[in-house]
C-alpha positions as CSV (number, residue, x, y, z in Angstrom):
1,X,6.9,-1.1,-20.4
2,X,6.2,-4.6,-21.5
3,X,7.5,-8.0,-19.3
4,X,9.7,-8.4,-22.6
5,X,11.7,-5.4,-22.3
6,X,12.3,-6.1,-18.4
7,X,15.4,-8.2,-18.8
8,X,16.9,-6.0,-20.6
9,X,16.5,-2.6,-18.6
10,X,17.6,-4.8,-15.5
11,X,21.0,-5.7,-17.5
12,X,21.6,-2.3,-18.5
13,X,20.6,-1.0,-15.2
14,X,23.1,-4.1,-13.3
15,X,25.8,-3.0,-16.3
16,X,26.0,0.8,-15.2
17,X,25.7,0.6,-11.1
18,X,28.4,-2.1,-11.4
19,X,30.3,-0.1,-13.7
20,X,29.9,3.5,-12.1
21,X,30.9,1.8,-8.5
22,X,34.3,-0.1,-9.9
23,X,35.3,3.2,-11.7
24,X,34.7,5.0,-8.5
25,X,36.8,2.6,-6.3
26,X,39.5,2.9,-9.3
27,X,39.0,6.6,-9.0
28,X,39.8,6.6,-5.2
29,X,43.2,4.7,-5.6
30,X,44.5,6.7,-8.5
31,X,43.4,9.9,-7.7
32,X,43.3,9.9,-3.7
33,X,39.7,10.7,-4.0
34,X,36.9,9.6,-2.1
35,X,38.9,9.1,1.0
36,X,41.5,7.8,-0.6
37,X,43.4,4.3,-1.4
38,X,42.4,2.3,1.9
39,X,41.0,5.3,3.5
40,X,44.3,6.9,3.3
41,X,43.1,10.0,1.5
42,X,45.9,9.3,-0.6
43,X,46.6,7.6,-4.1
44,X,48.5,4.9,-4.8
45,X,52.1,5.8,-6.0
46,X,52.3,5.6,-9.6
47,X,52.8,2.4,-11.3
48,X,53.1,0.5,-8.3
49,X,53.2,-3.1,-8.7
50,X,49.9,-4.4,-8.2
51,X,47.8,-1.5,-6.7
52,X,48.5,1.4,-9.5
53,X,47.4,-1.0,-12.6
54,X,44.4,-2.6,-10.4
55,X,43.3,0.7,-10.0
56,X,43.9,1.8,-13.3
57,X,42.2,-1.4,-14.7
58,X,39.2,-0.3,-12.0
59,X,39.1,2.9,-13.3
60,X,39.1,2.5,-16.9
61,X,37.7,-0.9,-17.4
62,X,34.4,0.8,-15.1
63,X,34.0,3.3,-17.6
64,X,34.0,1.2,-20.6
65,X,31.4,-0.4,-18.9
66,X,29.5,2.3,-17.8
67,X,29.7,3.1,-21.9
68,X,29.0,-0.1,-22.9
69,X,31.8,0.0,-25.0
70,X,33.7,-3.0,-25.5
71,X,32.0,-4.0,-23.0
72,X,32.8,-7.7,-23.5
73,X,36.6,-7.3,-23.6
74,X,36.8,-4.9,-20.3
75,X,34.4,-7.1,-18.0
76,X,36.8,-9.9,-18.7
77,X,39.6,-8.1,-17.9
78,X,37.7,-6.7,-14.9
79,X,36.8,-10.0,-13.4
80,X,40.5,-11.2,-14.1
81,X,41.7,-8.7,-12.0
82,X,39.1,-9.0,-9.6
83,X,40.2,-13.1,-9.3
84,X,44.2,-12.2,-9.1
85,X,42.9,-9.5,-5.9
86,X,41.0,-12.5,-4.5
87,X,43.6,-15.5,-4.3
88,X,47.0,-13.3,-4.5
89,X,45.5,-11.2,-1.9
90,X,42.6,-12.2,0.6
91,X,42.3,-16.2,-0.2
92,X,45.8,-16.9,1.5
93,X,44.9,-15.4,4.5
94,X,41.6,-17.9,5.0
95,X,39.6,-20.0,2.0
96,X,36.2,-18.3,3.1
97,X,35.7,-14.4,1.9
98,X,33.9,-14.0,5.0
99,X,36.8,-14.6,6.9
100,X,39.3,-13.2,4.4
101,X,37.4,-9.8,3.4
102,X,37.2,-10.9,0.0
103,X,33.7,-10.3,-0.5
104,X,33.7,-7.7,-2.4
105,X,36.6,-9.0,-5.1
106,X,34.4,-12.3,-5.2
107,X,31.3,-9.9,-6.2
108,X,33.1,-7.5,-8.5
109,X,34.8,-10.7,-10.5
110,X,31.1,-12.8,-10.5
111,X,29.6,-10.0,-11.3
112,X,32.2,-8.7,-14.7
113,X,32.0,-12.1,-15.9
114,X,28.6,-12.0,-15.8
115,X,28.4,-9.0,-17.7
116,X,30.4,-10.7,-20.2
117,X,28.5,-13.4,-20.8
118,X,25.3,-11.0,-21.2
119,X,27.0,-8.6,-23.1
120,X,26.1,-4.9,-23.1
121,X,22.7,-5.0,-23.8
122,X,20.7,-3.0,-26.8
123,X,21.5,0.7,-24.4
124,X,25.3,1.2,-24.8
125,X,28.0,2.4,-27.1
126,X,28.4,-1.1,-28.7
127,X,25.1,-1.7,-29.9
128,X,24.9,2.1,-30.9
129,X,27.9,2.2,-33.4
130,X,27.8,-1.8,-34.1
131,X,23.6,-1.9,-34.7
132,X,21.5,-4.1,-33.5
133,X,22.6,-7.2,-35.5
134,X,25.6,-7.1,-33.4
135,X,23.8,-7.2,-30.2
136,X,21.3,-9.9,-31.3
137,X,24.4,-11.9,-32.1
138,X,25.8,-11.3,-28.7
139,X,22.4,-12.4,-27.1
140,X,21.8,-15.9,-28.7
C-alpha cells in the first residue's frame, strides 16, 4: 500500500469503528441490548423525550455511517445530538467533561463533525452510487 492511500484507509477505518460503536450504544437504548439503557438491561420507553430519539438518532445515524451513506448529512446530525447530550445534560452539572462525565458526548460530537468535514471517503455507499467525481468534490 502506498503513503498516498494511508489517509484514506485511516478515514474509512476512523468512519466505521466510530460508526459501528454509536450504532451499538443506540442499539443498547432502543433495544435493551447490550446491558441495557444505563446498564439497566432495559430499553428506553418509546418515544421518550430526549432518550428514545437520541437513541434512535445513535442508532440509525451509526449505520448510515457505517454505510457511508449520506454520510455528510447523518454525522451532522450525530454530532448535534452529541452537543444537545453535552450541555442539556452533563455541562450543567460542572464546565469540565472530566468532572461532568461528558467525555464521551464531547468525543462522539468532535468526532461526527469531523467526519463531516472529511466526508466518507472513496470506500462507502456514497462514493459507490455517486462515483468518484462526487467524492473528489467532497475532498477539495
Amino acid at each position: 500500500m502506498s503513503n498516498g492511500r494511508l489517509p484514506e484507509l485511516t478515514t474509512t477505518l476512523f468512519r466505521l469503528v466510530l460508526g459501528l460503536l454509536f450504532t451499538l450504544h443506540g442499539a443498547s437504548s432502543l433495544f435493551g441490548a447490550f446491558g441495557g439503557a444505563r446498564g439497566t438491561g432495559r430499553a428506553v420507553e418509546f418515544a421518550a423525550w430526549p432518550g428514545w430519539w437520541a437513541a434512535l438518532i445513535q442508532f440509525v445515524g451509526g449505520l448510515l455511517v457505517v454505510a457511508g451513506l449520506g454520510t455528510r448529512v447523518a454525522a451532522l446530525i450525530c454530532s448535534g445530538s452529541m452537543a444537545y447530550a453535552y450541555f442539556v445534560v452533563h455541562q450543567p452539572m460542572s464546565l469540565l467533561p472530566l468532572n461532568n462525565g461528558g467525555e464521551l458526548a464531547a468525543m462522539f460530537c468532535w468526532s461526527f463533525l469531523l467526519i463531516a468535514v472529511l466526508g466518507p471517503g472513496a470506500w462507502s455507499l456514497d462514493a459507490l452510487l455517486f462515483g468518484r467525481k462526487a467524492d473528489a468534490r467532497s475532498t477539495s
